[in-house]
N, C-alpha and C positions, 0 to 999 in steps of 0.2 A: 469230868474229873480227869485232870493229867497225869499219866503211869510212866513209869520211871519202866523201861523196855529193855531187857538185854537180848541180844540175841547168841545163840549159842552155836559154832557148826562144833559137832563131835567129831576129831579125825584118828583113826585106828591104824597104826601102818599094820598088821598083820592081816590079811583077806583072805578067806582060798583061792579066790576066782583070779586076783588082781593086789597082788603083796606090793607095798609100798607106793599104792593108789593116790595116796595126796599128796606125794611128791613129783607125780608122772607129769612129763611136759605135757602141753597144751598150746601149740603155737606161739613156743619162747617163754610161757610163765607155767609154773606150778601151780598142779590143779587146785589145795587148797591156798594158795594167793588169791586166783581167779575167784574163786567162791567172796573169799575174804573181801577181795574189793568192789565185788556187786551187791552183796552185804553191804558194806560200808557207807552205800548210796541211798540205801533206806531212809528217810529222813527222820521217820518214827524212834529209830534205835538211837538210845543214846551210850551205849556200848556196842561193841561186836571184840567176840574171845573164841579163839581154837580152845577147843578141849583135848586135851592127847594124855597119852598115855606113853608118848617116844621121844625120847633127848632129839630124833633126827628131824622130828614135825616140829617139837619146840623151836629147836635153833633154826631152822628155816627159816619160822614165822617172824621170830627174832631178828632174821637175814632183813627183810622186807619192812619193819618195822610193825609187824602186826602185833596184837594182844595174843596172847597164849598162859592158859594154866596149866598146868600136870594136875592129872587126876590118874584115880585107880586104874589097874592094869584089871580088875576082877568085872566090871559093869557087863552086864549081858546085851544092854540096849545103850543106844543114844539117847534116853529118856532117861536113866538113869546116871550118865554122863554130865547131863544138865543140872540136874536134882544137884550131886554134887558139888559141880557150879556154883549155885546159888546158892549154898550154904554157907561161900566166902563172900558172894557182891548178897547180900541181905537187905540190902535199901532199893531194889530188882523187884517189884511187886507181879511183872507178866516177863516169861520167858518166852523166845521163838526158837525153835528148834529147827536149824537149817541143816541142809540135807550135805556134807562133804564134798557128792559127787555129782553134783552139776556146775559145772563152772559157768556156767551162763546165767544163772538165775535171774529174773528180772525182779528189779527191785521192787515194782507196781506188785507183784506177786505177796511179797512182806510187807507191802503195804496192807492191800487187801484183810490176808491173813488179822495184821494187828486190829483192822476195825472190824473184826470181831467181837472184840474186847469194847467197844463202844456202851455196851448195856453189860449192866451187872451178874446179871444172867448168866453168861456164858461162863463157863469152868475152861473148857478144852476146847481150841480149833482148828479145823483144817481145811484144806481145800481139793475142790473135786473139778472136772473136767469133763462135759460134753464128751461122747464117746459118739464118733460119726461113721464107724467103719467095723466090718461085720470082720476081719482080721485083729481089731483090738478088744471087740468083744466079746470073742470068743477067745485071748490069748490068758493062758490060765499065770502067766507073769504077770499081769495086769491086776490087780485088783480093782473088785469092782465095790460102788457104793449104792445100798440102796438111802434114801433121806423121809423124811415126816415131813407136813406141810408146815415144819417151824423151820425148813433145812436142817434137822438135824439130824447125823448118820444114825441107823439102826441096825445096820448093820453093813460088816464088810466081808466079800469073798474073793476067792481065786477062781470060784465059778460063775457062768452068767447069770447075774439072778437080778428081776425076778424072771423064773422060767415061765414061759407061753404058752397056756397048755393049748391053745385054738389057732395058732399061726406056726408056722414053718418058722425054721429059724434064720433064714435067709430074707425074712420081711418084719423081722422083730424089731429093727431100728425104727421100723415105719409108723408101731404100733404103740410105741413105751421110749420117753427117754431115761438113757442111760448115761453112768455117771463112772468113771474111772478117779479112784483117789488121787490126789499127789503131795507126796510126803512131806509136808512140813508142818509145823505143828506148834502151836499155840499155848502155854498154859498158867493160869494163873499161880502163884510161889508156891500159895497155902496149899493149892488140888497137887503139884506136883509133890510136893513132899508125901502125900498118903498115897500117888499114886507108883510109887517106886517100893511102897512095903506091903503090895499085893501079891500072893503067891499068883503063879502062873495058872490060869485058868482052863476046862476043859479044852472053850471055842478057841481059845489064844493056840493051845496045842493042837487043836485039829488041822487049823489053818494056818498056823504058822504066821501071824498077824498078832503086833502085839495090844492093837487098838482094841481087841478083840474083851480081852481083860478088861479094860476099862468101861464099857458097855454091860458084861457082865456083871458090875460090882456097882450097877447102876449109876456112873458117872454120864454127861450129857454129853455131846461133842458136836458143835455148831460147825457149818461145814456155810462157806459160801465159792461162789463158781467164778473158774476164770476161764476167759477164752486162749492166755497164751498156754503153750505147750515148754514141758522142760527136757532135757535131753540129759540124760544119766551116762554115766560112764562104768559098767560093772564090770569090764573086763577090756585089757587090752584093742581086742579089734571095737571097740565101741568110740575108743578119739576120732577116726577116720567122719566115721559117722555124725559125730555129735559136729568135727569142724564143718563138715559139709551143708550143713543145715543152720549153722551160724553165722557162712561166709562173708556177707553182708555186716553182716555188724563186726567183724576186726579190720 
């Protein structure tokens, strides 16, 4: 069956870490331009729309020729940015939830993501990452994922889990593969509308993950693996970083 695919990035100019984030250069373009048009290259989408909440991101995007909506200034999540979304493109049967602050994202990546969606099955998806180094495994930024033999997440933390109880933890990688999430997110229209009118749940609040809520309230979340890596920008000194690690591809 063919699905009508929007993709969404949510962009906020307010941040603490990093205020007016998706306007910040990037080697001559604005970060969410950059976002915007490695999105764009998806072939699966046949939309891609900023979500903002700022006249500045608007007209930017406007600048560049992108798509842009104005939504609420009140959303807690980028999930619920989307939700709104999709209450205006309603002929949208699966949303992609792209992440603002990677401007590299490869588009094989949203590929990936959407065949998920391949079986009917799936409600919610995302994608996890090979974890190969005892400094990402152990980095409580990191969230980790553990998955079921369907691939599907059961859960997610900001600590290493599962824990070893019989090995040192300097030989853990050796013993168990591990799995680091990466933020992008999948969802079919119907699952996304009931899952924006869940109150906030215990594990969502423990951990500060809001994937967490939706596990609790018994939703599935199909997870398949990629081997490329994405490079986030959450503050300032993190452009230096991200271009040095993309140099090759500008």
């Amino acid at each position: 069956m063919a699905h009508n695919i929007i993709g969404i990035i949510p962009a906020r100019y307010a941040s603490s870490r990093f205020p007016g984030k998706p306007l910040a250069d990037i080697a001559g373009k604005s970060m969410i331009q950059r976002v915007y048009e490695q999105a764009s290259k998806a072939p699966s989408l046949s939309l891609v729309m900023v979500a903002t909440d700022d006249e500045r991101i608007a007209n930017h995007v406007h600048s560049f020729g992108g798509k842009v909506i104005m939504t609420a200034s009140s959303h807690q999540s980028g999930t619920d940015r989307c939700a709104e979304v999709l209450q205006a493109y309603k002929n949208h049967d699966i949303a992609i939830n792209i992440q603002g602050d990677e401007p590299f994202i490869d588009p094989a990546q949203i590929e990936l993501l959407i065949s998920c969606f391949n079986t009917d099955q799936t409600q919610i998806a995302t994608l996890i990452k090979r974890i190969h180094s005892n400094e990402e495994l152990f980095n409580k930024n990191t969230p980790k994922v553990v998955i079921n033999q369907h691939k599907e997440a059961i859960y997610f933390s900001r600590a290493t889990i599962p824990y070893q109880r019989n090995a040192p933890e300097n030989d853990w990688l050796s013993h168990h593969t591990y799995y680091k999430h990466i933020g992008i997110y999948g969802y079919r229209a119907a699952i996304l509308k009931t899952l924006t009118g869940l109150p906030i749940s215990p594990l969502e609040r423990t951990e500060a993950l809001e994937q967490l809520r939706w596990i609790e309230n018994g939703y599935r979340i199909q997870t398949a693996e990629t081997t490329l890596d994405t490079h986030a920008v959450d503050q300032p000194d993190d452009i230096d970083r991200v271009l040095l690690a993309v140099a090759h591809k500008l």
